[in-house]
N, C-alpha and C positions, 0 to 999 in steps of 0.2 A: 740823678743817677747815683749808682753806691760805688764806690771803690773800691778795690779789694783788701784795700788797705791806709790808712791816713794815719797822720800826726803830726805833729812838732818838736822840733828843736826849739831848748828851752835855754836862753842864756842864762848862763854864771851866774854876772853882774846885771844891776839894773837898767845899765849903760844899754843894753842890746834888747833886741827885741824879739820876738817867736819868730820862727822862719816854719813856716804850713809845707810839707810833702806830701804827696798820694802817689798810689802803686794801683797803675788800670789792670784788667784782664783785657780777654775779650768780649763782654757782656755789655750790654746800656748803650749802643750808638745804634748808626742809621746805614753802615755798608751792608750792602749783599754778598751770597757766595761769589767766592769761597772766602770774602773778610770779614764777613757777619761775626760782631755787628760794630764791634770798637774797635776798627783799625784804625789807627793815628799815622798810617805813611803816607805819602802822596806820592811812594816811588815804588809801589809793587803792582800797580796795575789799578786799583780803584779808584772810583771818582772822585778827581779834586775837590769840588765842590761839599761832597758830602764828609771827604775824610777834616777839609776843613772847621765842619759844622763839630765834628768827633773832637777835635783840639779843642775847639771853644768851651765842650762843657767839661772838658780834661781840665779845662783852664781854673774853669769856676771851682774845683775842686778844692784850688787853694787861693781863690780869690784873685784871682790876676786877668787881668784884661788885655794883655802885652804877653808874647807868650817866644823864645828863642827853641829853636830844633835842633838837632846834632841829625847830621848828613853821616854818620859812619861810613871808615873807609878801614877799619881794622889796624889802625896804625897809632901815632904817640902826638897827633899832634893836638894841639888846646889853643880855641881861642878863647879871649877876655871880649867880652859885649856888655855892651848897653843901652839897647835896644832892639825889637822884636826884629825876626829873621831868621835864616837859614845860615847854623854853622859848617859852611862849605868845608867838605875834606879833612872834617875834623872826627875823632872822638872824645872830646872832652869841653868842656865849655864854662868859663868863670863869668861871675857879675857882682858888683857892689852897688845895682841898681835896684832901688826898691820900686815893687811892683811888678818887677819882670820877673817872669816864670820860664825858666830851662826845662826841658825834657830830652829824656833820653830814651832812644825806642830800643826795644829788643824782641827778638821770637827766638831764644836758647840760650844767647849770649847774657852777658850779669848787666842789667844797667844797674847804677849809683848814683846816688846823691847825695850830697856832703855842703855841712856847712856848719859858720864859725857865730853863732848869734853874733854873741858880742860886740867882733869887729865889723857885722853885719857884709858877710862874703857869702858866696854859696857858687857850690857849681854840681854839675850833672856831667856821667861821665859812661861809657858803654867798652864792655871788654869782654871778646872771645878769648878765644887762648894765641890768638897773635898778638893784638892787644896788650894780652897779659906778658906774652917773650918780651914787645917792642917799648913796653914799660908806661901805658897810657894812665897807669893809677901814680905811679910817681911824678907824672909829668904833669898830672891835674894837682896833685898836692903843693908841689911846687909854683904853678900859677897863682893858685891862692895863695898862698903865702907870702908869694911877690905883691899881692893887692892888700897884704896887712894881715889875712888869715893868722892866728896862732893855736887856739883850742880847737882843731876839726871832728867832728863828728860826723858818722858816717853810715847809709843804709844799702844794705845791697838787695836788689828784685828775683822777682821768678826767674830761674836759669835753669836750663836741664842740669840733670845729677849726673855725677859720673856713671854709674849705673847705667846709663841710658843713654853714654856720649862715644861708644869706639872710635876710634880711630886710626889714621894708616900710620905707617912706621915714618913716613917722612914728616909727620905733623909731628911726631916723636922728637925728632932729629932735631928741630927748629926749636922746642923746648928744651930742649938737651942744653942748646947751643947761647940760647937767650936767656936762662934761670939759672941761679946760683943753686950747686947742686942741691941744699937743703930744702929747698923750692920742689925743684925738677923731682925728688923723692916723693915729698908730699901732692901733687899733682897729679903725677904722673904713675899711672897701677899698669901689671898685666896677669889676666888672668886667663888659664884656659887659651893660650897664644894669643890672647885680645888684647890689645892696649886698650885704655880707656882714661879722659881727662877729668879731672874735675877744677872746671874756670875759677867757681864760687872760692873751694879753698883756698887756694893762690891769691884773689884777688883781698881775703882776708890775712891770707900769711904777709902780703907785701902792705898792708895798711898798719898791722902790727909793728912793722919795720917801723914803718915811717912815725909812729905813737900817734895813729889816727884810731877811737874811740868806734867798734865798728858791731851793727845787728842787722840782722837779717829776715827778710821774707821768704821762707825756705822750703819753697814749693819747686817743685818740677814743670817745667813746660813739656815738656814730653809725656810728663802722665797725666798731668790735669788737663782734661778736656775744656775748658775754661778759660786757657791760657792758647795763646798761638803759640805754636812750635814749627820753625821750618823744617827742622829732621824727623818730623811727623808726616807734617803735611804736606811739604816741599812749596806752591804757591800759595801763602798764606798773608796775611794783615801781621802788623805788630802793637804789641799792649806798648806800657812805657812807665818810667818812674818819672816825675816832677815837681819841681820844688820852685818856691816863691816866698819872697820876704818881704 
């Protein structure tokens, strides 16, 4: 299968070694409607079995035979693994395990991948705009850098665009409340009495912060028919970013 996108992080020094990323759609797996055909969840309703077989060639993408998930729950927390499995209740997830491949699933939300060759770290991370108030991109940077991380580099996925993300006034109020207002400015638009979010920016404004080195796959799930989008579709599969060293 093709990706929609791949590469590598390329260390510094000689000391480290290439850490392989890939960025799925929904194209090249085996679900049916309404997951057709690359859904990688096994919690939206499709066949375990078959969303399984969808991980595995997500896997090969980057070579990894061991493959860790993020269970998102919209919140700040991160675990550290080293070994294949489901990161329960988490949105973020570290490893200095080579061989093990993290993924992070999204349908609008930004998933992330970030890693440190050198010190040979990597983690995968997923952020809506709760996420984004409750601080899960600080809270992943932070992890890694407790495991040794220092140079992070960093890629963010298809996310719907603000353009294409209204929202209600209380979804407002929560970013109001959780962003420092130079954030909550850049984030947060209203136009024509509309509010509207943009995750992607934010989750680059707060990587900047932190001096995390940061590009992007800067597609729309909401426009690309190619991509799941759950504020398109409403019951839908998720693509994913993932990464492996």
């Amino acid at each position: 299968m093709n990706p929609l996108a791949a590469g590598r992080f390329r260390p510094a020094s000689p000391c480290g070694r290439p850490v392989n990323w890939a960025a799925t759609g929904r194209l090249g797996g085996g679900s049916s409607e309404p997951f057709d055909s690359l859904n990688l969840s096994t919690t939206v309703g499709d066949d375990r079995a078959t969303v399984l077989k969808n991980q595995q060639r997500v896997s090969s993408l980057v070579g990894a035979s061991e493959l860790h998930v993020l269970d998102a729950k919209h919140g700040s927390q991160v675990g550290v693994v080293a070994e294949a499995g489901i990161a329960e209740g988490c949105d973020g997830v570290v490893t200095a395990s080579p061989g093990l491949a993290l993924l992070a699933l999204a349908a609008d939300c930004v998933p992330i991948v970030f890693a440190d060759p050198a010190q040979g770290v990597i983690a995968a991370a997923h952020c809506g705009w709760r996420g984004l108030s409750a601080g899960i991109v600080e809270a992943t940077i932070t992890a890694m850098r407790a495991q040794g991380a220092r140079a992070i580099q960093a890629i963010t996925g298809p996310a719907i665009c603000a353009a294409c993300y209204p929202v209600r006034s209380d979804c407002v109020d929560q970013l109001r409340d959780g962003l420092p207002r130079s954030q909550f400015e850049s984030v947060v638009t209203k136009l024509s009495d509309q509010w509207s979010v943009d995750v992607r920016a934010g989750v680059h404004l707060q990587l900047a912060e932190l001096e995390v080195a940061v590009s992007s796959i800067n597609r729309c799930t909401y426009e690309d028919q190619t991509l799941f989008s759950y504020r398109r579709d409403g019951r839908t599969g998720r693509q994913g970013m993932i990464i492996a060293q």
